[in-house]
N, C-alpha and C positions, 0 to 999 in steps of 0.2 A: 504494500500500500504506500500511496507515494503524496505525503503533507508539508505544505510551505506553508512558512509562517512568517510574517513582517515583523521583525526587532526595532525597537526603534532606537536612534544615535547611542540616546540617553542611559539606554541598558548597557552599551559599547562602551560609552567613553566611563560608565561605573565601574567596568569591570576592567577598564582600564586604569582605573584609579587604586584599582586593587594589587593589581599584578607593579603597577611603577610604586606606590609607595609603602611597599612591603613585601607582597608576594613573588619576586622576581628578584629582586633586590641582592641578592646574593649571583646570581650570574649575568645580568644584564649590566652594558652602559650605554647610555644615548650619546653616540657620535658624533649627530649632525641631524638639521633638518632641512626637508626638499619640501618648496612654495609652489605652487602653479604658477602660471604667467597672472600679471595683476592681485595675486593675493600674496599678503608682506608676512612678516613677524606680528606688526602691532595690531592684526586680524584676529590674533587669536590671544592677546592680552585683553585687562577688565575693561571695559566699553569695547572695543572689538565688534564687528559685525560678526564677529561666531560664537560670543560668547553669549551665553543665556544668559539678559537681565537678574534672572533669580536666581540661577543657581551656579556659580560658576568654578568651570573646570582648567586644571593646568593645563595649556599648551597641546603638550604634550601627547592632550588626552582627546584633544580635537582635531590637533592637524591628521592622524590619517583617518582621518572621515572624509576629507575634502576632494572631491575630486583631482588627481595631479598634486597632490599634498602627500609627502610620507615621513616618519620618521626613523632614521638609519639608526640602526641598533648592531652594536659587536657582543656577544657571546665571549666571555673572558676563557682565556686562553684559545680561542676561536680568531683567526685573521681576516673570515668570512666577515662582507657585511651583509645586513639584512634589511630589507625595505618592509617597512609594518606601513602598510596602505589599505583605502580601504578592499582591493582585489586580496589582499593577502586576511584581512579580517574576515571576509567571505567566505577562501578556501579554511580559514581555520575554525567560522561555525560550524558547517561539516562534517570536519576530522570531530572535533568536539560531540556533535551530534552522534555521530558514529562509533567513535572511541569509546569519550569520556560521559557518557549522559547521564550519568548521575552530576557531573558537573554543570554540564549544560543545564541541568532541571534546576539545580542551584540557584543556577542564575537566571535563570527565566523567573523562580519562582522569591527572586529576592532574598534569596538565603547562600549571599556568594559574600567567600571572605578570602584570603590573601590567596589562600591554595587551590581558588578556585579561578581566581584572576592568572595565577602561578600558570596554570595549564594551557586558561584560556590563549594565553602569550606564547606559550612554547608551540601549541598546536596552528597561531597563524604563522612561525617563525619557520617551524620547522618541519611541520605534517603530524608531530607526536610529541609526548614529553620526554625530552631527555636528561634533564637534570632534575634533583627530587627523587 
């Protein structure tokens, strides 16, 4: 049986808030970020046209949502970089769905915490969890 469901940002850039300020934290660094054409840095600072009025999130945690927006991530003791975009947040609901769905359910169902962000991150980086 074959079900799509619409996620919305909000759930992404949560669960991305989970994985950058704790759950990941131990093998990730953010290298660098990649803008589209016309969208700056101060797009996704406080006032920013990306930032939600009410609720607002790191950088970080918006740019690869953006179309042509990513942020390049090295894997310690890894030389590879990685682009977390949002085609690579895509493939890794997916792997999640498929792999890890007790995590995914997690986080659909609001009960996601570092190790669930942890995954979420490994699985758009890599196709699976490798570290943890």
């Amino acid at each position: 049986m074959k079900m799509e469901i619409e996620i919305d940002d909000k759930v992404i850039s949560n669960i991305l808030c989970d994985a950058f300020e704790g759950g990941s934290n131990y093998w990730y660094t953010i290298e660098d970020y990649v803008y589209a054409e016309g969208v700056t840095e101060s797009d996704f600072n406080e006032g920013g046209k990306f930032q939600d009025k009410d609720d607002y999130f790191h950088p970080s945690q918006l740019i690869p949502l953006q179309p042509g927006c990513a942020v390049i991530i090295r894997a310690d003791g890894d030389k590879k970089k990685y682009q977390l975009n949002r085609g690579a947040i895509e493939r890794g609901l997916k792997v999640m769905v498929a792999k890890y769905a007790k995590h995914f359910g997690d986080m659909m169902s609001e009960h996601d915490d570092a190790d669930t962000g942890d995954v979420f991150l490994q699985c758009c980086l890599f196709g699976e969890v490798v570290y943890g």
